[in-house]
C-alpha positions in Angstrom: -1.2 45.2 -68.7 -0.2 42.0 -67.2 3.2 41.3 -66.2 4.6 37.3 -65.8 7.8 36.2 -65.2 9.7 32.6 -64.3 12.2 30.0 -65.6 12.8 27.4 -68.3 15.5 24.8 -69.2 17.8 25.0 -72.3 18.6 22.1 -73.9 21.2 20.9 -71.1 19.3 21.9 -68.4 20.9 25.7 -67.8 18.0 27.6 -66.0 17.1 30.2 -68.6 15.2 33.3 -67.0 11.7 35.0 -69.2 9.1 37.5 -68.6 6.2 38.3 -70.4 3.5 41.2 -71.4 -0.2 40.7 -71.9 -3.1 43.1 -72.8 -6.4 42.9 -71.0 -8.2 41.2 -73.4 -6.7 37.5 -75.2 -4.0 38.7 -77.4 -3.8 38.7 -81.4 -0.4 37.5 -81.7 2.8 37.0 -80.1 5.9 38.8 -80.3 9.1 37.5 -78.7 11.9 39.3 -78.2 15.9 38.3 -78.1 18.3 41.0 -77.0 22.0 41.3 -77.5 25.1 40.6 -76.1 25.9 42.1 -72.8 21.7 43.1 -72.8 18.6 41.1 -71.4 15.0 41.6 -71.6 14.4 44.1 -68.8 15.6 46.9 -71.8 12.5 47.0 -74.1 10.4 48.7 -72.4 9.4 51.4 -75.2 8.4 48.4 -77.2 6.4 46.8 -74.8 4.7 49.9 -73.7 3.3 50.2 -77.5 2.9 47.7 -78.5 0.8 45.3 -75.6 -2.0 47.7 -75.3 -2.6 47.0 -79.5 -3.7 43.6 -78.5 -0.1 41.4 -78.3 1.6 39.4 -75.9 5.4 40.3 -75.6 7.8 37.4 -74.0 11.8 38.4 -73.7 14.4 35.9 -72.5 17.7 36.2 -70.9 20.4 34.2 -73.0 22.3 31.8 -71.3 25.1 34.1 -69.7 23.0 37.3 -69.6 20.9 38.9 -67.2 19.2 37.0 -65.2 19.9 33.5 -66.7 22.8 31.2 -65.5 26.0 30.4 -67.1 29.1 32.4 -67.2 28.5 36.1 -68.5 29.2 36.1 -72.4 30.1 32.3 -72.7 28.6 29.7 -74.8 30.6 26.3 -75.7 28.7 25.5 -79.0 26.3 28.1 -81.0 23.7 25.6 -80.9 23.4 26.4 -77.4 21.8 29.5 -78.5 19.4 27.9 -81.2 18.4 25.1 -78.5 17.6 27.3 -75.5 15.6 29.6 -78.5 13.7 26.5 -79.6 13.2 26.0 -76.2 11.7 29.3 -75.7 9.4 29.4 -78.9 7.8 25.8 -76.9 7.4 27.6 -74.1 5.2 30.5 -75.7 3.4 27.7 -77.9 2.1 25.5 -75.2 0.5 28.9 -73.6 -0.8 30.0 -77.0 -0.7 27.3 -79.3 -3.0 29.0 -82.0 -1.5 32.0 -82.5 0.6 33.4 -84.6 4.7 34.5 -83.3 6.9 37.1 -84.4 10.2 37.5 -83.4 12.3 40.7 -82.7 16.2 39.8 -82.3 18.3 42.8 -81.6 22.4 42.5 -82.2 23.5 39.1 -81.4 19.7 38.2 -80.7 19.3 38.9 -84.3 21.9 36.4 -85.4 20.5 33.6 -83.3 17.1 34.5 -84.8 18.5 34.6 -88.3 20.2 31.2 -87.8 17.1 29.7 -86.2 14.6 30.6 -89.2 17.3 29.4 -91.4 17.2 25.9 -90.0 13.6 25.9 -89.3 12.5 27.7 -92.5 8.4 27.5 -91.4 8.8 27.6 -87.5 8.1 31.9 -87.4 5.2 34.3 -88.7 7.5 36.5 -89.7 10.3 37.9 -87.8 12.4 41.6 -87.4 16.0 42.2 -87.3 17.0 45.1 -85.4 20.9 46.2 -86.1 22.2 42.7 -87.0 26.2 42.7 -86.4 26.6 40.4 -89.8 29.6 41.9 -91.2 31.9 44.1 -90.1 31.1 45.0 -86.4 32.3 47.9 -84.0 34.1 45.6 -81.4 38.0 46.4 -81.6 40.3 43.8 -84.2 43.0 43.3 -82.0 40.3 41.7 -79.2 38.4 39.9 -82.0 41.9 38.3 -83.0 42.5 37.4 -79.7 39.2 35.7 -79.3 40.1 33.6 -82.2 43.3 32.5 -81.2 42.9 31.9 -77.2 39.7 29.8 -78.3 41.1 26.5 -78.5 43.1 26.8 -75.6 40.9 28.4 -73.1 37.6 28.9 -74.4 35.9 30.4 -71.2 38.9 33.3 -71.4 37.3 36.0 -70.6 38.1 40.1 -72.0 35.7 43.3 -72.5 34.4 44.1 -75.7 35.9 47.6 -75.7 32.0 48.8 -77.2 31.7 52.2 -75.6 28.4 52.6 -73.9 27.8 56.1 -75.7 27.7 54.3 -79.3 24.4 52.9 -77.8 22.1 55.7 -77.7 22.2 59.2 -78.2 19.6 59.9 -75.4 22.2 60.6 -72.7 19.9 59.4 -69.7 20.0 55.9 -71.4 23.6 56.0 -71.2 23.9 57.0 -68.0 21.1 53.7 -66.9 22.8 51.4 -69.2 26.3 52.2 -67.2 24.3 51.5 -63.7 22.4 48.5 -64.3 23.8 45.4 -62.6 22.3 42.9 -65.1 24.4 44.2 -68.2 27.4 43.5 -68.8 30.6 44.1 -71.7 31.8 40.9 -71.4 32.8 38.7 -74.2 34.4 35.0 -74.3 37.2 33.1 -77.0 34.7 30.8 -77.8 31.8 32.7 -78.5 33.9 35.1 -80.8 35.0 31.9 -83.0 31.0 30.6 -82.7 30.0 34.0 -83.9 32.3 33.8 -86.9 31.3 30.1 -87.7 27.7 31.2 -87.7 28.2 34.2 -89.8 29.7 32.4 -92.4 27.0 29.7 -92.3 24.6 32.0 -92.5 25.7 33.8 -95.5 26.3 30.6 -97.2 22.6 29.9 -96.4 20.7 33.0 -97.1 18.8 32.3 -99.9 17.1 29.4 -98.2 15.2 32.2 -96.1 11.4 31.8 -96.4 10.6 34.0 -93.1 8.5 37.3 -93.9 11.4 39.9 -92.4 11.6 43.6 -91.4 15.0 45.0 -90.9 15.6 48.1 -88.6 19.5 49.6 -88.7 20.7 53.3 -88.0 23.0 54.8 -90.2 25.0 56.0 -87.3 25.0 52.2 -85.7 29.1 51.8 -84.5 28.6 48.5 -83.2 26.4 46.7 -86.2 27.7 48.8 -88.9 24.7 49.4 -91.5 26.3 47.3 -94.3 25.2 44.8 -92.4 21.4 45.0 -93.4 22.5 46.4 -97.0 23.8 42.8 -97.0 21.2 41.5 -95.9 18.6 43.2 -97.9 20.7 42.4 -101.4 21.1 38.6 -100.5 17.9 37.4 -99.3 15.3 35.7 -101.8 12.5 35.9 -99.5 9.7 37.9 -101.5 8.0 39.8 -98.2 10.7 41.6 -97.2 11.6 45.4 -96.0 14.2 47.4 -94.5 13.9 50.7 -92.2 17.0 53.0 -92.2 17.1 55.3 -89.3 19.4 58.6 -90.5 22.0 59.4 -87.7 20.7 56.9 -85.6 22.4 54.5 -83.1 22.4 51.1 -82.5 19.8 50.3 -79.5 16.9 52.3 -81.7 14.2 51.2 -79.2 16.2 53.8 -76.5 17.6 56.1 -78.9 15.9 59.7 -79.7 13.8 58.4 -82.6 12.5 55.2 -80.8 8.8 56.2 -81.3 9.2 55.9 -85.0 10.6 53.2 -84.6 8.3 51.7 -82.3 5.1 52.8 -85.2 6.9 51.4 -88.0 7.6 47.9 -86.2 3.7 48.1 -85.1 2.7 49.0 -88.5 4.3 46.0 -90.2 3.1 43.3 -87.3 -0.3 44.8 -88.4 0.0 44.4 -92.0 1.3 41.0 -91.3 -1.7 40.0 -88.9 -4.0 41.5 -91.9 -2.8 39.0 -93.5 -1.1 41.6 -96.3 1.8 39.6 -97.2 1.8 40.8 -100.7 3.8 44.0 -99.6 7.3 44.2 -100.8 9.2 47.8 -100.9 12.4 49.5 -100.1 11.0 51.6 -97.2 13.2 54.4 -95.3 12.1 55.5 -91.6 9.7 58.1 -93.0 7.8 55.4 -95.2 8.9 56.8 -98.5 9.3 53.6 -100.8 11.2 52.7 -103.8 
């Protein structure tokens, strides 16, 4: 396996920080990967570990604001910073494999921005996977949510922890205890990305039946943070015909690190490989142990 890493610039110039996986041989495809807030890419290393060595090139960024990327921690001015700096990424990938096919995995807010982005560019992605996507009601306390909103207008950059405990992200308690002690993660959430989250959310659900993207949906029934109406949303509202959801009894919300990642890990493989096969035909109401409706 072959391991790259470097910079890029968003939109406005902010130095946006990415990494990369490669198998031996020329890869088959590309799968990208956006992580959520308070994350960056350093923690998908279950995924990466599977999947490269089946033949696919894995790139992760940092979003502006997380790990290793500039910009104050959990602070965007505009959403379309997001969806820029993303576009920006997807170039990136295509000018070092312009003939291949990309699949994007967004996990938590990384799924929103993914969801948004196929939405406005409904033929840019191969397909992409939504892993716990915070769309409706999420785990992050009212009262700071409502603070959020208010403050934004004010003082945007005002800062304030998300009050997410780390143990509602796995169940593995070793992942817990790393997650506490890595220096590039942080709980920190602004005023103005609160009130962009909520703009985009109800753009987005205004917008869902425009979706065109092949999409796999991955949630845990035990999933605090993203709660997993979310993706029952998400399942009921979209039109797309090539689409499937995963449900993960009892699990929690970062499913690559929790107890059950390696079925996890299969069923994302299994359905980049259908899609590669070219099997698009497949539509079904799948749980995690591939029993459909």
């Amino acid at each position: 396996m072959l391991h790259t890493e470097g910079t890029f610039a968003g939109k406005d110039g902010t130095s946006l920080y990415y990494q990369s996986w490669h198998p031996v041989a020329p890869p088959k495809a590309i799968l990208g990967i956006l992580h959520g807030l308070g994350g960056h890419s350093n923690l998908y290393r279950n995924i990466v570990q599977a999947i490269v060595p089946q033949g696919y090139a894995i790139y992760g960024m940092d979003l502006r604001g997380h790990g290793r990327s500039s910009g104050q921690r959990g602070y965007i001015n505009q959403w379309t910073e997001f969806r820029e700096d993303f576009d920006c990424f997807r170039q990136l990938i295509a000018t070092q494999h312009p003939v291949l096919p990309c699949f994007v995995m967004g996990h938590s807010l990384g799924s929103i921005v993914v969801l948004d982005y196929a939405l406005h560019d409904l033929d840019g992605l191969s397909g992409m996977i939504l892993m716990a996507p915070p769309l409706k009601p999420v785990g992050v306390p009212p009262l700071r949510l409502a603070i959020g909103r208010m403050v934004s207008q004010v003082y945007p950059r005002f800062t304030l922890n998300t009050g997410i405990s780390h143990k509602a992200i796995s169940r593995n308690p070793e992942v817990v205890a790393a997650y506490m002690n890595d220096p590039l993660r942080h709980t920190k959430g602004t005023a103005r990305l609160v009130t962009e989250y909520f703009k985009t959310i109800q753009w987005i659900e205004a917008n869902l039946h425009y979706l065109q993207t092949p999409i796999l949906l991955l949630h845990g029934s035990a999933d605090a943070i993203a709660l997993p109406e979310s993706s029952n949303f998400l399942f009921e509202q979209i039109q797309v015909a090539d689409k499937e959801f995963r449900f993960y009894p009892e699990a929690f919300h970062d499913l690559h690190n929790d107890t059950d990642y390696q079925q996890v890990v299969n069923d994302l493989l299994f359905w980049l490989e259908r899609h590669i096969e070219g099997d698009l035909n497949w539509c079904q109401w799948s749980d995690s142990r591939g029993i459909s409706a």
